[in-house]
Structure formats: C-alpha cells, structure tokens
NULODREN-724533 format. One record per residue (C-alpha): residue number from 0; x, y, z. Coordinates in steps of 0.05 Angstrom, whole numbers, plus 5000, padded with zeros to 4 digits. Example, Ala and Ser with C-alpha at 12.3 -4.5 7.8 and 13.67 -1.06 7.14 Angstrom:
BEGIN
+------+------+------+------+
! resi !    x !    y !    z !
+------+------+------+------+
!    0 ! 5246 ! 4910 ! 5156 !
!    1 ! 5273 ! 4979 ! 5143 !
+------+------+------+------+
END
This chain:
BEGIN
+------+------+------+------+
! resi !    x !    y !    z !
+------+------+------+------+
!    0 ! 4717 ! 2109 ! 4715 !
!    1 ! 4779 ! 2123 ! 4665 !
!    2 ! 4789 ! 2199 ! 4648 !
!    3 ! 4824 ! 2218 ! 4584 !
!    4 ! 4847 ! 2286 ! 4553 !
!    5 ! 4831 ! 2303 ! 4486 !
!    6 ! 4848 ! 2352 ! 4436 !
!    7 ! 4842 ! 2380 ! 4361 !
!    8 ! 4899 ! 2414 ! 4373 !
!    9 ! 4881 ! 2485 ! 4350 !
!   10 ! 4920 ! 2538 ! 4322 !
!   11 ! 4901 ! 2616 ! 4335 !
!   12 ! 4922 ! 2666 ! 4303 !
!   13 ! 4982 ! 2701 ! 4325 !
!   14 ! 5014 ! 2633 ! 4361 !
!   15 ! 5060 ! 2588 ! 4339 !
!   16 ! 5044 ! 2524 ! 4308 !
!   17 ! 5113 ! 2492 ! 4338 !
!   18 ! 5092 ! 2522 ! 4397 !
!   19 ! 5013 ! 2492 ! 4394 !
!   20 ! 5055 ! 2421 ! 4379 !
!   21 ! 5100 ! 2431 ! 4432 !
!   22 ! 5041 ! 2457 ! 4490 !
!   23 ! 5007 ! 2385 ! 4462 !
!   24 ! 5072 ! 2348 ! 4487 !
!   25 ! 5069 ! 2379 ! 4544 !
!   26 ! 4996 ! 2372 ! 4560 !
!   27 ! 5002 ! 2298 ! 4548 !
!   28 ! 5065 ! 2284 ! 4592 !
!   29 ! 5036 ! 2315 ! 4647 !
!   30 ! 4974 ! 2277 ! 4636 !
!   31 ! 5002 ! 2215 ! 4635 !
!   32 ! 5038 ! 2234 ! 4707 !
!   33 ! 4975 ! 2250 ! 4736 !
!   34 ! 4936 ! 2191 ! 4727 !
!   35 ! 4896 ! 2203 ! 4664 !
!   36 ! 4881 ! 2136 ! 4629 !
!   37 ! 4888 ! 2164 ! 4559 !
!   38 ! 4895 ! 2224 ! 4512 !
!   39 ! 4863 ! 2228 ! 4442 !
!   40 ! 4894 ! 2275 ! 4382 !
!   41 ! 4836 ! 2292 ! 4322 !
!   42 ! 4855 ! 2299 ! 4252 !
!   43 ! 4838 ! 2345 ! 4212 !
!   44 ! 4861 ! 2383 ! 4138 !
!   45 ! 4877 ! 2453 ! 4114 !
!   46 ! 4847 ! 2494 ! 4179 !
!   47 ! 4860 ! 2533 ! 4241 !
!   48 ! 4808 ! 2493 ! 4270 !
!   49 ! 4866 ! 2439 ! 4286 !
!   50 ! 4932 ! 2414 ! 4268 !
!   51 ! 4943 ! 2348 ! 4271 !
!   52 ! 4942 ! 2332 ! 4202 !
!   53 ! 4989 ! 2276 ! 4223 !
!   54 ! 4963 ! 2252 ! 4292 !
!   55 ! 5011 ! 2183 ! 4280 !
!   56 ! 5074 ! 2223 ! 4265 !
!   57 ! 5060 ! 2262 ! 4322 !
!   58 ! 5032 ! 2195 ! 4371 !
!   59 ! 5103 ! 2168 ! 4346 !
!   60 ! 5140 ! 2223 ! 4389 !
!   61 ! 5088 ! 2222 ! 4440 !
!   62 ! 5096 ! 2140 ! 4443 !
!   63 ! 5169 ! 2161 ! 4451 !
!   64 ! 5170 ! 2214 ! 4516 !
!   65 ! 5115 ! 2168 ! 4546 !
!   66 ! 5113 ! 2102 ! 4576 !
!   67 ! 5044 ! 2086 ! 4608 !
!   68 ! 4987 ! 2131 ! 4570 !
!   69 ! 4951 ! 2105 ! 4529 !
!   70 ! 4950 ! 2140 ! 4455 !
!   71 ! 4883 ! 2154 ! 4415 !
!   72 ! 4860 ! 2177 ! 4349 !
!   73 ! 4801 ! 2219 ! 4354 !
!   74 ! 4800 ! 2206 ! 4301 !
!   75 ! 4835 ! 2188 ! 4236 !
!   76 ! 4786 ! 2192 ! 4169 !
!   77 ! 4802 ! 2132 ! 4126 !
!   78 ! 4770 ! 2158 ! 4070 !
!   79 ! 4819 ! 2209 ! 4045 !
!   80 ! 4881 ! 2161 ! 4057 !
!   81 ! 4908 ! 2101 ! 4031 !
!   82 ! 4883 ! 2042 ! 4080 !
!   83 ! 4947 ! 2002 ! 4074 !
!   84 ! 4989 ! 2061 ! 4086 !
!   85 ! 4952 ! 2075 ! 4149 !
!   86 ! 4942 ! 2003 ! 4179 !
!   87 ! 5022 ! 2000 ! 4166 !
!   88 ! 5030 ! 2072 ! 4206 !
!   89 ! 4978 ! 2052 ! 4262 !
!   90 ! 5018 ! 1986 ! 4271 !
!   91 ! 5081 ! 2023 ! 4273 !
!   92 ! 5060 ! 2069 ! 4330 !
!   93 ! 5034 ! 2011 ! 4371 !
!   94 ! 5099 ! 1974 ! 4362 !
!   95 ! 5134 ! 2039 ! 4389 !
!   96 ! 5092 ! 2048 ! 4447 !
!   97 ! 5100 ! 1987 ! 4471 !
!   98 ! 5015 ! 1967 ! 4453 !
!   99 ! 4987 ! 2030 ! 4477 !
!  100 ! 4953 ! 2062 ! 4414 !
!  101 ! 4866 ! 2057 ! 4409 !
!  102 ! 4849 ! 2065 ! 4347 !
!  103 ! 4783 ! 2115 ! 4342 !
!  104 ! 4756 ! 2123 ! 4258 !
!  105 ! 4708 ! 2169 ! 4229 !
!  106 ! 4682 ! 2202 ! 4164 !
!  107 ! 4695 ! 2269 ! 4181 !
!  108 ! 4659 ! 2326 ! 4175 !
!  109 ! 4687 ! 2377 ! 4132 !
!  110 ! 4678 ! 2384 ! 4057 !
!  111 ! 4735 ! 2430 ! 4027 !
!  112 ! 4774 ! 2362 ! 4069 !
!  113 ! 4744 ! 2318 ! 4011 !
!  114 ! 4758 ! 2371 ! 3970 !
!  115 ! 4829 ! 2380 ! 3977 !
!  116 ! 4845 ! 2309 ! 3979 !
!  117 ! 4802 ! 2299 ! 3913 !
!  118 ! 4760 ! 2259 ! 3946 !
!  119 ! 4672 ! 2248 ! 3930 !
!  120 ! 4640 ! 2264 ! 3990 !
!  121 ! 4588 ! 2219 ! 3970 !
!  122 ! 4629 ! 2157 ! 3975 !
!  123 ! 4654 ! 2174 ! 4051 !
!  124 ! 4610 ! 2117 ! 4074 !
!  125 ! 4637 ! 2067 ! 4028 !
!  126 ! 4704 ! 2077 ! 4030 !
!  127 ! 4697 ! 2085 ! 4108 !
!  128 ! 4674 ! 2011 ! 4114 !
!  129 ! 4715 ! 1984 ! 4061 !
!  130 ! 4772 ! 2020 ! 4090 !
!  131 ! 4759 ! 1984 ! 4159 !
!  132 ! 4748 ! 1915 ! 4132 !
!  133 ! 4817 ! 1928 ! 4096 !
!  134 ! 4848 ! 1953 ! 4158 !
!  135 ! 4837 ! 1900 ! 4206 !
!  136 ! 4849 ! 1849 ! 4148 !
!  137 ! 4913 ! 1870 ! 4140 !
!  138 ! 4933 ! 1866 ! 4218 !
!  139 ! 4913 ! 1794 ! 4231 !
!  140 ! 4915 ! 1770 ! 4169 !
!  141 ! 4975 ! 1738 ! 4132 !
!  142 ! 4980 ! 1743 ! 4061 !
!  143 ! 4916 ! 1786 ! 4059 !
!  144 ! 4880 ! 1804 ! 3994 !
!  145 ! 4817 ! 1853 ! 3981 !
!  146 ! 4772 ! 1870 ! 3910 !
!  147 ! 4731 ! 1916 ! 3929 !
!  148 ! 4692 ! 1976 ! 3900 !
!  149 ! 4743 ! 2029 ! 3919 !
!  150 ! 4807 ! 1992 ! 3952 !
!  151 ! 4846 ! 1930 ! 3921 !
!  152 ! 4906 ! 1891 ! 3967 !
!  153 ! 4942 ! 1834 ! 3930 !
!  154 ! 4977 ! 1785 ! 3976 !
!  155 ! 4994 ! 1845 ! 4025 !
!  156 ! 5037 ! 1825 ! 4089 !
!  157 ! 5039 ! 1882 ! 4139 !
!  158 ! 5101 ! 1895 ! 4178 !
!  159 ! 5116 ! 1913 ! 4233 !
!  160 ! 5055 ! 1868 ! 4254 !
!  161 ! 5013 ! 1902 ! 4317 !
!  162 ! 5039 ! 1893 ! 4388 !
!  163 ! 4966 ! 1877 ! 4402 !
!  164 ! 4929 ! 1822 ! 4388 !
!  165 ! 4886 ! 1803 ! 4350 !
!  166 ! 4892 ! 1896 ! 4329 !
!  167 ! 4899 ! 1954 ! 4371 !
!  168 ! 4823 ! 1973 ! 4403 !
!  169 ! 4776 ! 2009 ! 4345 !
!  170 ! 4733 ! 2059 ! 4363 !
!  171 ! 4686 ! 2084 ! 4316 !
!  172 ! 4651 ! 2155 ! 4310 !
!  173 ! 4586 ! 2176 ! 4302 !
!  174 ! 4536 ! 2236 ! 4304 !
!  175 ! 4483 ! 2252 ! 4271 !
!  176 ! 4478 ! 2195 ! 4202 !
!  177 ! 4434 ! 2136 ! 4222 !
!  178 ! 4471 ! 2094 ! 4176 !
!  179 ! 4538 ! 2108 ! 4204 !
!  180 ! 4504 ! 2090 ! 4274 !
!  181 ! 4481 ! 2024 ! 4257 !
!  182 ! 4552 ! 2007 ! 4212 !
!  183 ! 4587 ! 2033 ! 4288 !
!  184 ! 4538 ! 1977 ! 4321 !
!  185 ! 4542 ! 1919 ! 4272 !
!  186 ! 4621 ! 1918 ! 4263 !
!  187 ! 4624 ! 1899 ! 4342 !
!  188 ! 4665 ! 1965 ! 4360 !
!  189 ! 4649 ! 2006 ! 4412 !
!  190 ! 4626 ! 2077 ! 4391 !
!  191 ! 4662 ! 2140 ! 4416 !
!  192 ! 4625 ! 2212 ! 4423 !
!  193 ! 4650 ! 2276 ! 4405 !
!  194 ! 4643 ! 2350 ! 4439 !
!  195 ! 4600 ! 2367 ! 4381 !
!  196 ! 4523 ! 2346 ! 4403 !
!  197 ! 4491 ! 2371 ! 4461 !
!  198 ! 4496 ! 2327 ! 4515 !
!  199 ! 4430 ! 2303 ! 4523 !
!  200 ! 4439 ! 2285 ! 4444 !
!  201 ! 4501 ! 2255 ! 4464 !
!  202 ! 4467 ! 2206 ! 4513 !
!  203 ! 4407 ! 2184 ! 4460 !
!  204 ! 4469 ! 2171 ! 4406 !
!  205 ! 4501 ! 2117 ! 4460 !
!  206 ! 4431 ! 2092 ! 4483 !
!  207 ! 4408 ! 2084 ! 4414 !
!  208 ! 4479 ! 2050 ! 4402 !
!  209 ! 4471 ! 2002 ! 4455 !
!  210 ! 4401 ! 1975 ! 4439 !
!  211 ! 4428 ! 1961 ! 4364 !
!  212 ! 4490 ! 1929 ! 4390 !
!  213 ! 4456 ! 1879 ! 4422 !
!  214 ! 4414 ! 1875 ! 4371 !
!  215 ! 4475 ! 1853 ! 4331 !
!  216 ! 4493 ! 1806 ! 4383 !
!  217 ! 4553 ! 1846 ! 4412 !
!  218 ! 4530 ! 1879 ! 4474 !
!  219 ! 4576 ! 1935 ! 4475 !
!  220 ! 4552 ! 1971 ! 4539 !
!  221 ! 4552 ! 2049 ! 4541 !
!  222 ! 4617 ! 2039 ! 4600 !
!  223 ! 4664 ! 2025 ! 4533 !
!  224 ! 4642 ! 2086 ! 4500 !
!  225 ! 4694 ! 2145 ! 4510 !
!  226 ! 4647 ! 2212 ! 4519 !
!  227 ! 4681 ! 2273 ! 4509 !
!  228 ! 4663 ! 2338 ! 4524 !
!  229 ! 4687 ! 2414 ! 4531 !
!  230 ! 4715 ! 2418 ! 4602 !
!  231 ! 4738 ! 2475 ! 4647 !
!  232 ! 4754 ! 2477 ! 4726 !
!  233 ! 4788 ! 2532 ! 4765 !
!  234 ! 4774 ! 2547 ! 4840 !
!  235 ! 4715 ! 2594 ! 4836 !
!  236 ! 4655 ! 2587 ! 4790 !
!  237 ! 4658 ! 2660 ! 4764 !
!  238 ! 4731 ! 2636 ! 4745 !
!  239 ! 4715 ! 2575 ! 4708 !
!  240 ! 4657 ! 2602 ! 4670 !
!  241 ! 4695 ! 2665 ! 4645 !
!  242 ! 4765 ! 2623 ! 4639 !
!  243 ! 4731 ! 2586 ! 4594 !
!  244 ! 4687 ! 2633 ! 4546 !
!  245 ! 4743 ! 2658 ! 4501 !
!  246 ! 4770 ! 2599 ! 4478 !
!  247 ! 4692 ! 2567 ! 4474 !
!  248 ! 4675 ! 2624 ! 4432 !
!  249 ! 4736 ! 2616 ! 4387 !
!  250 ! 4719 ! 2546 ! 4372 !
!  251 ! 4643 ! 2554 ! 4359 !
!  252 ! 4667 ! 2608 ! 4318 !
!  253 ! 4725 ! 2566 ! 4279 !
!  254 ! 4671 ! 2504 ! 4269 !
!  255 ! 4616 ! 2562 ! 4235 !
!  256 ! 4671 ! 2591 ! 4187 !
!  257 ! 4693 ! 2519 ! 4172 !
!  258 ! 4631 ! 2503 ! 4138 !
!  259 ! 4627 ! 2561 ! 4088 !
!  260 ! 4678 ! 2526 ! 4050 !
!  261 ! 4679 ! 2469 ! 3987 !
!  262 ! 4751 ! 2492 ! 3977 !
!  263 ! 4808 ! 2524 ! 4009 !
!  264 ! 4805 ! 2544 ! 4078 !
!  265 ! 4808 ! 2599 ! 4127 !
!  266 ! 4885 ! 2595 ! 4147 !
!  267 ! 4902 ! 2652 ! 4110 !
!  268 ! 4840 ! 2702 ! 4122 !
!  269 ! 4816 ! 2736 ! 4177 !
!  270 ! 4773 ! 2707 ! 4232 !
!  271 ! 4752 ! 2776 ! 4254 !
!  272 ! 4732 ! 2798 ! 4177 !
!  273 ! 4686 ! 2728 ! 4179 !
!  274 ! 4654 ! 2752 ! 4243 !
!  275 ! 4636 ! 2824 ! 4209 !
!  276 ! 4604 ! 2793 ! 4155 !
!  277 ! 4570 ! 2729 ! 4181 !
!  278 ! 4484 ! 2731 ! 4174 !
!  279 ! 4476 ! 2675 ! 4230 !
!  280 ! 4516 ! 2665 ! 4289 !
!  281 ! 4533 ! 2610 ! 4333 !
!  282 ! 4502 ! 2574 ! 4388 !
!  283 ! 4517 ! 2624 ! 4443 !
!  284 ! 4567 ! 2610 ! 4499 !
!  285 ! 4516 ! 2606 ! 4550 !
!  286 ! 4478 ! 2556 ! 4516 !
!  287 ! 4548 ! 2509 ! 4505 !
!  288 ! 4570 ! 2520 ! 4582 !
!  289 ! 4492 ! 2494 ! 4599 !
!  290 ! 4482 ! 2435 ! 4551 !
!  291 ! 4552 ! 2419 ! 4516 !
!  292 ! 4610 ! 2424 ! 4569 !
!  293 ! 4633 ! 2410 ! 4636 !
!  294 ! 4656 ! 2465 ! 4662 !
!  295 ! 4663 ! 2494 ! 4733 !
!  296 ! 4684 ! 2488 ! 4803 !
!  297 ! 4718 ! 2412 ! 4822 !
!  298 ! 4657 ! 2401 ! 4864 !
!  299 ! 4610 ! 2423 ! 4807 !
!  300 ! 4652 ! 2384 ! 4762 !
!  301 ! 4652 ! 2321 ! 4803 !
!  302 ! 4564 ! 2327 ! 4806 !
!  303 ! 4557 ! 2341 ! 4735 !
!  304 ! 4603 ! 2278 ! 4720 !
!  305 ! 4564 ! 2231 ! 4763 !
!  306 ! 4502 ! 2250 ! 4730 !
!  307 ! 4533 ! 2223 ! 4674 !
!  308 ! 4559 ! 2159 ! 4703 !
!  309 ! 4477 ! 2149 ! 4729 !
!  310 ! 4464 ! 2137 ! 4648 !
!  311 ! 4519 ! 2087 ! 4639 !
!  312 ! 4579 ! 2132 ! 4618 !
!  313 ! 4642 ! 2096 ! 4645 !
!  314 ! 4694 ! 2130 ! 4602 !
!  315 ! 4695 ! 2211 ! 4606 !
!  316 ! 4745 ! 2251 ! 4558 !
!  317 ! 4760 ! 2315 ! 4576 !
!  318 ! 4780 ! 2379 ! 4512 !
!  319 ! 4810 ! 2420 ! 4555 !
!  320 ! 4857 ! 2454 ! 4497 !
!  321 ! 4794 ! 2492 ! 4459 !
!  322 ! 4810 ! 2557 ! 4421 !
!  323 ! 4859 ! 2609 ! 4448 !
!  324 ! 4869 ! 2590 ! 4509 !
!  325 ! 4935 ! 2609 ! 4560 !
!  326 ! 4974 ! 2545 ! 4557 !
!  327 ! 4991 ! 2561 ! 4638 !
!  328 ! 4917 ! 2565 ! 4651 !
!  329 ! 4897 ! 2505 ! 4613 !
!  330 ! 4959 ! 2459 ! 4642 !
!  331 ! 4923 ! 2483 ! 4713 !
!  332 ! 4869 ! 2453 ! 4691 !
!  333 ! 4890 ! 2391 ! 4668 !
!  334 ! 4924 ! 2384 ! 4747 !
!  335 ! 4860 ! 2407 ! 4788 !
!  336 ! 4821 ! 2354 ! 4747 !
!  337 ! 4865 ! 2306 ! 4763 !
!  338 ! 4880 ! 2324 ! 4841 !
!  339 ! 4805 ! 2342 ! 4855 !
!  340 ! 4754 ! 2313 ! 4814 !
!  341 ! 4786 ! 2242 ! 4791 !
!  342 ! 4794 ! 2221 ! 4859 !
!  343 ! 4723 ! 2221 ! 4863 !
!  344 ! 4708 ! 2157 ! 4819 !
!  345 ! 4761 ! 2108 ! 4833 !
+------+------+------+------+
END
C-alpha cells in the first residue's frame, strides 16, 4: 500500500501565514524521510480555509529541499487559470523535481472562487475538459493548436517539455456531479477522493468509478485511486480523539462559513462572530471521527485501514494538518504513522 500526506494548508487566526508555509515544508521533509510515498498541496482562493493559492510555486521549493517524494496537486482548478500558463508551470516543476510531480485536477467547489476570478460558475465543466484536452496536448504534442469554445492555442510549443513521458500522472476529482464522474472515467485517468464525503460515500464514488471505467475500456482499478481522509494517531485513544477535535471542528466550521459567500471571503471577519450568528450547524465532531476520518490509536488505525484495503483501496492519503492544530503535535503524528501503522502493509 503507498501512504501519502495531504494538506489544504490552513491558516488560523492568530498564526502566521509564513509560519503555516514554513510548518508545510517541514511536514513534507520529514515525510519524505519516513517513508511516505507522496504528499498532496490543495488549492484554493481568497480564504482561511487554505493557502496555497500557488501549490506550483510552492511544489517548486518543495521539488528543491526534496529528492525522493513524490509531489501532488490536490488539486489545481483549471477553470479559473489560463491552461497554457499552467501546463507550462506543471512542466516546470516536474523538470525541477527530477519527474516527481502527479498531477490531481478538479472544478472546485467554492463560488466567491469563480467570483473573484470573474469566472461563470456554470461553465466549470466545460472549461474543465477543454482545459485538460489543452493540457495534455500541449505536453506531448509539438506544434500544438486548439479552437475551442472557451480556450484557443496557435502553434504553441511548450518548454521546458515534461521529465515524464508521455505527461506527469493526472488524477482527476470527483464528488458528488454524475457528470464529472463519468468525464473522470472516460478520459482514462484514475480518480482521486477527497476528505469531504463520508466514507462509505467515498467507497460507492470509486466503485461506481470502476464499473464505468471499464465500461470505457480503461480498467482503472480502485488500487490507483488515492483516498484521503482526516487522520489522527497518538498513543491512547482518549488522546487521539480529543487531539484531534479542535482542529476537526475548525475545519467543519471553515468549510460552513465558506459557503455563505458569492463574493469576498471570510479572511478579514471573525470566525467566532459567524459561529454566534449561524441558524444550522455542522456535522458534529462525533459524527466526522465515526464516518469521515481515521483517527485513533496505531492499532486502531492499522484495523480501520485494512477495512479499507478489503474494498480495493491501495493508495491511502492521510490530512493530518486540519484546522488549528500544534504543529509539534501534528509532526508526532506524521512519525507514529509512519513507525507504527505503515509497517503494517508493506
């Protein structure tokens, strides 16, 4: 089984954001010197929620102060950038790593994004395949040229080309649209699974994906899929359910106040005014530490995994860096995973 670590790098109020960027560096090193296959950086716009507006500028440093990780966007929304600018930045960072970057693509989920970008959220679908079929053009194609309904490349040769050939690995996301489901399953890529569903939700979204890829004719088992989810261990039970509630809560919290907005964001107002006046609240912790997270003691950890790996799951992220969370307690983490629940599935 490969384990990765993943992130959304989030920013709480009263830290630093050099510091959160920093902690990320650090989180990744260490991961790489433990063992873990891979670690995956989210973007996202305008929000607490996370920071890595620019997950290739900061996979470029990363591809710098590492040397056997590999690097993953968890993932980068095509439709609010220029395609050509981004297959020439994704091409960049896998020259500079040396051919270690996956390349994970999504629609996104949040509207004031769209918003601020001056972007249709109605056209997120189209310009998310167009932008892929421009993409991968672009990387194996010299002398590439597009018309389409949203994108136009004339002649376009990309440099630096990939390391990797024929592209870096694509991974594409998908929740809850049917349509972006069976787009995921006919381009041939192998779907990747956020922290976002419940995990018996999760599980249906890769079964479902596996019968349409081979109805597609690409067999894309559920083994390729990376499956993220929330994760927690610590010695005692009692200490990895409570280590983990505060920054759960925070995040539940974040992804509520996220959606009240078409425009702006909450960066500059007060998380503790939105939880005064809020009329619904979140799924409860209790209910994400039962059906959304792994979270526990290493042997707990290891028996909730291999329940997984019984329905085909092959390819296990952990988030470990959720909400406002110690950076000591988390890097703990990140080590007792390694040193007493990996060992487990080699």
């Amino acid at each position: 089984m490969k384990f990765a670590l993943f992130t959304h790098i989030p920013w709480p109020e009263g830290t630093d954001p050099r510091q959160v960027l920093q902690n990320t560096v650090e989180e990744v090193c260490r991961g790489e010197e433990l063992g873990y296959h891979s670690a995956w950086l989210a973007e996202h716009h305008f929000s607490r929620y996370g920071i890595g507006s620019s997950s290739l500028v900061l996979m470029g440093h990363l591809a710098a102060v590492t040397s056997a990780i590999r690097l993953g966007t968890a993932v980068l929304v095509p439709p609010l950038q220029n395609p050509i600018r981004l297959a020439e930045d994704a091409a960049t960072v896998d020259a500079i790593s040396g051919g270690r970057l996956d390349v994970g693509l999504g629609r996104g989920t949040a509207g004031y994004e769209y918003t601020g970008f001056d972007v249709d959220r109605g056209e997120s679908q189209g310009r998310f395949q167009e932008s892929l079929k421009v993409m991968t053009g672009l990387w194996t194609t010299p002398d590439f040229s597009h018309e389409g309904e949203y994108y136009r490349v004339n002649r376009a040769n990309l440099t630096p080309p990939p390391v990797q050939k024929p592209h870096p690995p694509i991974y594409l996301a998908a929740t809850r649209t049917v349509e972006t489901l069976e787009f995921v399953a006919r381009a041939g890529h192998p779907l990747m699974v956020g922290v976002v569903l419940d995990t018996a939700d999760a599980l249906d979204l890769c079964h479902r994906y596996e019968k349409l890829s081979q109805d597609a004719g690409h067999n894309v088992p559920i083994s390729r899929i990376p499956f993220f989810r929330y994760c927690y261990v610590a010695e005692t039970e009692e200490e990895a359910r409570e280590g983990a509630r505060v920054g759960m809560e925070w995040t539940q919290d974040m992804i509520q106040w996220r959606r009240t907005f078409e425009m702006g964001s909450e960066v500059y107002q007060s998380i503790d005014a939105f939880r005064a006046s809020r009329s619904e609240l979140p799924p409860s912790y209790e209910y994400l530490y039962d059906r959304r997270a792994v979270i526990g003691t290493p042997e707990q950890c290891v028996e909730q995994i291999k329940a997984l790996q019984r329905e085909g799951v092959e390819y296990f992220g952990c988030n470990f860096s959720f909400g406002n969370q110690e950076h000591s307690k988390l890097m703990r983490c990140i080590e007792l995973f390694a040193k007493e629940v990996m060992p487990h599935f080699t």
